[in-house]
Residue frames as qw, qx, qy, qz and C-alpha x, y, z in Angstrom:
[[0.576, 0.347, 0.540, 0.506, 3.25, -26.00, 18.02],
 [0.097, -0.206, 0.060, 0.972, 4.16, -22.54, 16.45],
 [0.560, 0.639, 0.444, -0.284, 0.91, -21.16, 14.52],
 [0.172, -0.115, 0.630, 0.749, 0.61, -21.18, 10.93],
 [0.647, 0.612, 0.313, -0.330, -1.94, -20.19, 8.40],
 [0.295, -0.090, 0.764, 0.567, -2.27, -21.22, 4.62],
 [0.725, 0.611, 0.087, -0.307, -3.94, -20.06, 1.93],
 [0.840, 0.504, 0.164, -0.122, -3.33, -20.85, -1.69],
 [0.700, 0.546, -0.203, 0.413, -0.09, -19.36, -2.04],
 [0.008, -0.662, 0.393, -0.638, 1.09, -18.23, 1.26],
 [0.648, -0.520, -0.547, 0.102, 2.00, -19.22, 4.75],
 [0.191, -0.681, 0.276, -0.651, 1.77, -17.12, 7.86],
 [0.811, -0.276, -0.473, 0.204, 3.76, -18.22, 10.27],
 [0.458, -0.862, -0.046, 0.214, 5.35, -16.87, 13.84],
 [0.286, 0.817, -0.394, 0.309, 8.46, -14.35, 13.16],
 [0.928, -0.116, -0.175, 0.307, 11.56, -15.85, 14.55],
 [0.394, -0.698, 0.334, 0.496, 15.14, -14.33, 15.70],
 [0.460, 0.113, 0.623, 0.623, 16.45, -15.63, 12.12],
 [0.419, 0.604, 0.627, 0.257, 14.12, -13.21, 10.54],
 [0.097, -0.861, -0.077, 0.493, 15.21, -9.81, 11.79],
 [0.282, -0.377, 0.335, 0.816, 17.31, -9.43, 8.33],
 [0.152, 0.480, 0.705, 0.498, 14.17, -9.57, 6.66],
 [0.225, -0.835, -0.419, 0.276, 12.15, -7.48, 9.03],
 [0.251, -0.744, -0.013, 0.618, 14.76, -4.97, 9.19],
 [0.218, -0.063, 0.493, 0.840, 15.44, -4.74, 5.42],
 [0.150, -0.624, -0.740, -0.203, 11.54, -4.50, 5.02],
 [0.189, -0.894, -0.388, 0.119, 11.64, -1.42, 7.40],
 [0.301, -0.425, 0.304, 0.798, 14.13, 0.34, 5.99],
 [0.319, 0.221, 0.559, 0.733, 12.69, 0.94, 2.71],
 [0.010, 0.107, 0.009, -0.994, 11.43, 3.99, 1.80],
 [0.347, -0.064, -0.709, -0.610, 8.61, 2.60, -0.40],
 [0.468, -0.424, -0.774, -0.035, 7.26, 0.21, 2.20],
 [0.251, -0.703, -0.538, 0.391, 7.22, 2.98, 5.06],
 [0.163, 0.252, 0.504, 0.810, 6.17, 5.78, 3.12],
 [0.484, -0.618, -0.423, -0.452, 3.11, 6.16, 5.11],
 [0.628, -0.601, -0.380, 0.317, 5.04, 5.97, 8.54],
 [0.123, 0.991, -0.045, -0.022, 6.67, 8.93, 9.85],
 [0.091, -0.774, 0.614, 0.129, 10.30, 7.47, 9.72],
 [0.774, -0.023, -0.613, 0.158, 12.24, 3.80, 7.87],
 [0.694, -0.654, 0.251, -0.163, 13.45, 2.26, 10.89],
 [0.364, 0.581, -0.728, -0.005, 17.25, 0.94, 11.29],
 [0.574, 0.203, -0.793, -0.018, 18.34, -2.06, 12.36],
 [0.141, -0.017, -0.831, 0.537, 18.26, -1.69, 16.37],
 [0.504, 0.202, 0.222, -0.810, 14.74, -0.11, 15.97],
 [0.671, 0.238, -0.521, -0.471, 13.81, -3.39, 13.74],
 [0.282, -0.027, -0.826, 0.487, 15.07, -5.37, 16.76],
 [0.148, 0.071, 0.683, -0.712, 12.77, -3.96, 19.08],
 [0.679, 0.026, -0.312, -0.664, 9.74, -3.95, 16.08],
 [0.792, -0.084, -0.450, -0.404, 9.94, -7.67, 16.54],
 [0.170, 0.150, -0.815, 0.533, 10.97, -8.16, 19.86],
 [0.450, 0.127, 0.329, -0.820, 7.51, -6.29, 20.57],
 [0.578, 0.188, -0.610, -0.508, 6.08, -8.93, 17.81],
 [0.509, -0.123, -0.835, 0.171, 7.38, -12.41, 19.70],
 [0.207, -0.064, 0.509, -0.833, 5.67, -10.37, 23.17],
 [0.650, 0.013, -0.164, -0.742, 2.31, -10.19, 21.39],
 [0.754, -0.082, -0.585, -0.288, 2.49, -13.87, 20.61],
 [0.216, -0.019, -0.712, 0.668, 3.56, -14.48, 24.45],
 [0.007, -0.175, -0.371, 0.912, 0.77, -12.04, 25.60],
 [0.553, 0.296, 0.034, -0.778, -2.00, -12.17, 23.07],
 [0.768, 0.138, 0.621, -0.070, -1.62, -15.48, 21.39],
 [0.694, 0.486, 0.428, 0.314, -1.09, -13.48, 18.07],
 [0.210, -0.690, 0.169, 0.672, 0.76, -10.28, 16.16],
 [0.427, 0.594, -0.522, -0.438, 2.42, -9.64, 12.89],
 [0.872, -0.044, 0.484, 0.063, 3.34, -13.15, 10.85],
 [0.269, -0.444, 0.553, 0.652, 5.89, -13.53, 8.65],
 [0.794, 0.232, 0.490, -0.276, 4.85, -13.92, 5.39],
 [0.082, -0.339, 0.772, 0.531, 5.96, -16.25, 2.60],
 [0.545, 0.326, -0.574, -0.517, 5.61, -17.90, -0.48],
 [0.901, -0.085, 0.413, -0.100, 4.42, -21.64, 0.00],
 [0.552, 0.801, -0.200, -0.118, 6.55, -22.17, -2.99],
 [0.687, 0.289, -0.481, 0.461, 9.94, -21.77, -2.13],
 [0.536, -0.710, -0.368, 0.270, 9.33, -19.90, 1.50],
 [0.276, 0.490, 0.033, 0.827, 10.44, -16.35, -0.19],
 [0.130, -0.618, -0.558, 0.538, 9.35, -14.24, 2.70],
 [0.108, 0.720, 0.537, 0.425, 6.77, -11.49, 1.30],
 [0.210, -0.452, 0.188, -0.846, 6.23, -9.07, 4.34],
 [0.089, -0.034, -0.893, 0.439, 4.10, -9.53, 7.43],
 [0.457, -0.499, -0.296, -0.674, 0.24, -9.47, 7.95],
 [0.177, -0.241, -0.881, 0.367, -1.19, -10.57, 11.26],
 [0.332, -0.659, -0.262, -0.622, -3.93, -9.22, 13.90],
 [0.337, 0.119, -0.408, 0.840, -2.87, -7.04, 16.49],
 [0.339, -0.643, -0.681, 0.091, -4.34, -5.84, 19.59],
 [0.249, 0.356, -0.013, 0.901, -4.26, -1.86, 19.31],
 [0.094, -0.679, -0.495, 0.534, -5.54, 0.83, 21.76],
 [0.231, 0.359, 0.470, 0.773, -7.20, 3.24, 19.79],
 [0.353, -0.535, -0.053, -0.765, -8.44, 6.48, 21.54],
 [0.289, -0.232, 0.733, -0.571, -8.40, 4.01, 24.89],
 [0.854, -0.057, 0.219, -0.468, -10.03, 1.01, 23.26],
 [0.430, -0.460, 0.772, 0.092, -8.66, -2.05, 22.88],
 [0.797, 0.207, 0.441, -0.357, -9.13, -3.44, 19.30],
 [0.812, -0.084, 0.491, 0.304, -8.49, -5.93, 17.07],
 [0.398, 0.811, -0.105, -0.416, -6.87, -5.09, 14.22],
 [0.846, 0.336, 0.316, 0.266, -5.77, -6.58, 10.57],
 [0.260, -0.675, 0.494, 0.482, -2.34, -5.39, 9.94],
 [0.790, 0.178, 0.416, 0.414, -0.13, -5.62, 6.64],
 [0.076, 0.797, -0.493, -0.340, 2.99, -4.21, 5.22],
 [0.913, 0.144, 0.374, -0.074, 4.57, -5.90, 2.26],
 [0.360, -0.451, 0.344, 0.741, 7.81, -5.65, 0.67],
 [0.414, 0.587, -0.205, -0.665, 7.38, -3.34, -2.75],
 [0.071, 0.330, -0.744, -0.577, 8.29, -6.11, -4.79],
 [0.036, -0.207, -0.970, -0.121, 5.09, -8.09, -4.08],
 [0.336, 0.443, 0.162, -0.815, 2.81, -5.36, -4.50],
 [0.507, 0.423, -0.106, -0.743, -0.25, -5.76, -6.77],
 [0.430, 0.313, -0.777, -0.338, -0.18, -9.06, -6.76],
 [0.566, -0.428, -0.227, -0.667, -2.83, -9.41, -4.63],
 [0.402, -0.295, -0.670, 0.550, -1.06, -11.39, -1.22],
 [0.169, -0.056, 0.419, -0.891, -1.79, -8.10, 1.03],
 [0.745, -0.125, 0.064, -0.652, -6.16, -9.13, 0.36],
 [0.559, 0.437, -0.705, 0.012, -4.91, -12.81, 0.28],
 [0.439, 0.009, -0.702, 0.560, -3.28, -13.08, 3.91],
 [0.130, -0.174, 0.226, -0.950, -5.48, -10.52, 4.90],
 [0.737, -0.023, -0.288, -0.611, -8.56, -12.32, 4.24],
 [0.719, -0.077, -0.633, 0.277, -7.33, -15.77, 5.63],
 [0.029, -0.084, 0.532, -0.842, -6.49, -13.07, 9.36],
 [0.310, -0.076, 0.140, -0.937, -9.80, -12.12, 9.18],
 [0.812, -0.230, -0.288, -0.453, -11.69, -15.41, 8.48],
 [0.451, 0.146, -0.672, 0.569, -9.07, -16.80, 11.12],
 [0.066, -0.064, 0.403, -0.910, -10.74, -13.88, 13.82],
 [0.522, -0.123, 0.239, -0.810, -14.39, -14.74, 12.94],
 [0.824, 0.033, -0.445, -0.349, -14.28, -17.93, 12.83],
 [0.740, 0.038, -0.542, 0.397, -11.84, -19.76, 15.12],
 [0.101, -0.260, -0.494, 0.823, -11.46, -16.72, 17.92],
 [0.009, -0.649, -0.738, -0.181, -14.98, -15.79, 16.97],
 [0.151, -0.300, -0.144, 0.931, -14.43, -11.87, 17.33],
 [0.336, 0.783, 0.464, -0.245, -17.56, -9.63, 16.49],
 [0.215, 0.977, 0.011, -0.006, -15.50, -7.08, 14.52],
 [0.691, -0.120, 0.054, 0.711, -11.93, -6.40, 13.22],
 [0.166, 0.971, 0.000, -0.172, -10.51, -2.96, 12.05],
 [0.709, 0.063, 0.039, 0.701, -7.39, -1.82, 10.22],
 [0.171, -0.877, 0.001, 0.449, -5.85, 1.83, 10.61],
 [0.668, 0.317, 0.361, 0.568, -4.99, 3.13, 7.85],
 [0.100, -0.455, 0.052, 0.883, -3.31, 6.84, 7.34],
 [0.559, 0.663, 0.170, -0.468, -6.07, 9.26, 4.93],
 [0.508, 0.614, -0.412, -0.442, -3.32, 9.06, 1.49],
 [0.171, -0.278, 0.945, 0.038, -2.62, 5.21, 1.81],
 [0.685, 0.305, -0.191, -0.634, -4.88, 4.71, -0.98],
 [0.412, 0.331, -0.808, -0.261, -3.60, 1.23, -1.50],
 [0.016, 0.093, 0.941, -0.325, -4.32, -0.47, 1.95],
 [0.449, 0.276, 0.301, -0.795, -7.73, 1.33, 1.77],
 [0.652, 0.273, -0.471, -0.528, -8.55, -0.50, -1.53],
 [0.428, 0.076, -0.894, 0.109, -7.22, -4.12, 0.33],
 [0.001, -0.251, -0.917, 0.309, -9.50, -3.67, 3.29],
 [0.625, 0.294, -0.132, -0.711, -12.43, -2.66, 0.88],
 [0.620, 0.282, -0.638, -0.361, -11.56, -5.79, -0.53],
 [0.161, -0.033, -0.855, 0.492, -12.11, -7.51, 3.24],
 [0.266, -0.740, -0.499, -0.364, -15.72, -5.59, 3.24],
 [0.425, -0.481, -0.309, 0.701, -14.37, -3.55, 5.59],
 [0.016, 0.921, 0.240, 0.306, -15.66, 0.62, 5.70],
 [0.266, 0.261, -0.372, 0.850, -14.42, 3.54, 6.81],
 [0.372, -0.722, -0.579, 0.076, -16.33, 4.55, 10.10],
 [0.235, -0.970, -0.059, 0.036, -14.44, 7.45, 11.59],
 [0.344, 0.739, -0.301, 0.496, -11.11, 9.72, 11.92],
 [0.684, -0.718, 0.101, 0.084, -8.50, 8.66, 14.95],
 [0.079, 0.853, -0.502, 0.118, -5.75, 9.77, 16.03],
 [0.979, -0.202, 0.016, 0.014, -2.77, 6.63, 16.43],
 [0.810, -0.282, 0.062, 0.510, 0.26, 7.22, 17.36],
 [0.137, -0.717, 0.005, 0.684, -0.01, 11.14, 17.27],
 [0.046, 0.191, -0.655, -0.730, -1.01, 10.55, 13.34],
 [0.682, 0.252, 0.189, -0.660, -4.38, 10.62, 11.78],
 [0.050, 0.141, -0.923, -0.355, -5.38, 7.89, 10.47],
 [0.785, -0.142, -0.299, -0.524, -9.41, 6.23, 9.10],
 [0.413, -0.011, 0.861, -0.296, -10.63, 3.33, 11.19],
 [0.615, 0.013, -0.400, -0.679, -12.03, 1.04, 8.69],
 [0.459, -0.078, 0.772, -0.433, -14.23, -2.19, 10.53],
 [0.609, -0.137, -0.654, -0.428, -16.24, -5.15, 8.97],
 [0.775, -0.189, 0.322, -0.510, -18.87, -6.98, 11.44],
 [0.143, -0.117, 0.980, -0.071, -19.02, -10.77, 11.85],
 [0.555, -0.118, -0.462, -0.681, -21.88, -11.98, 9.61],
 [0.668, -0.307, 0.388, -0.556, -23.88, -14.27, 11.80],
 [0.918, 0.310, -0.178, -0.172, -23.02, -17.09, 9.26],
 [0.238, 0.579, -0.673, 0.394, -18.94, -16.35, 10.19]]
């Protein structure tokens, strides 16, 4: 059975082939990768989520599509991704969301549902998200996860904050 999560208004579920015209219109915009160093066209939106369906092949999990429970509008993608970071291997809450569903609080939402997903069910001590220094917005969404900043690394030849909540012992 594919995986899905649900919260209140959203489900995260495994990216299909059918979804690359979302994916790829989602990485084309200027707005949403603003913080990377380039949009990405279509054949480079192919290989984004070829490397996606891998993860779930290889790790069990990755990005997830996400929609509306609603009408299944697709939002953007949050998941948790296994990242080498300075030559460790760790977990890490992702999320990119198209502009139009900014500030409307999915991105702490889906994010929150990843993360009680990781300490609870795969019972992980610790998650992190990478987040470049002016990407004031994610920085406010995994504040809102109780996640800190801990330290300055370098990912993918671009600084970027490592911020990390712990697993309460209650999680």
């Amino acid at each position: 059975m594919p995986f899905q999560l649900f919260t209140p208004r959203l489900r995260l579920r495994e990216f299909v082939p059918g979804d690359l015209d979302f994916l790829a219109a989602l990485l084309a915009s200027p707005q949403v990768m603003r913080f990377y160093p380039h949009c990405c066209d279509r054949t480079e939106a192919l290989s984004w989520l070829d490397r996606t369906l891998m993860r779930y092949q290889r790790d069990g999990q990755g990005f997830w599509l996400a929609e509306l429970v609603e009408d299944h509008t697709p939002i953007g993608q949050v998941g948790l991704l296994w990242q080498d970071v300075e030559g460790q291997c760790e977990p890490e809450i992702g999320y990119m969301l198209d502009a139009r569903f900014w500030g409307q609080g999915y991105a702490t939402e889906a994010a929150s549902a990843v993360r009680d997903l990781a300490f609870g069910e795969l019972r992980l001590p610790y998650v992190i998200s990478l987040i470049r220094p002016d990407n004031t917005p994610s920085q406010a969404v995994a504040g809102r996860l109780g996640m800190t900043p801990q330290r300055n690394v370098t990912f993918h030849d671009l600084p970027h904050q490592l911020y990390q909540v712990q697993r309460t012992h209650s999680a």
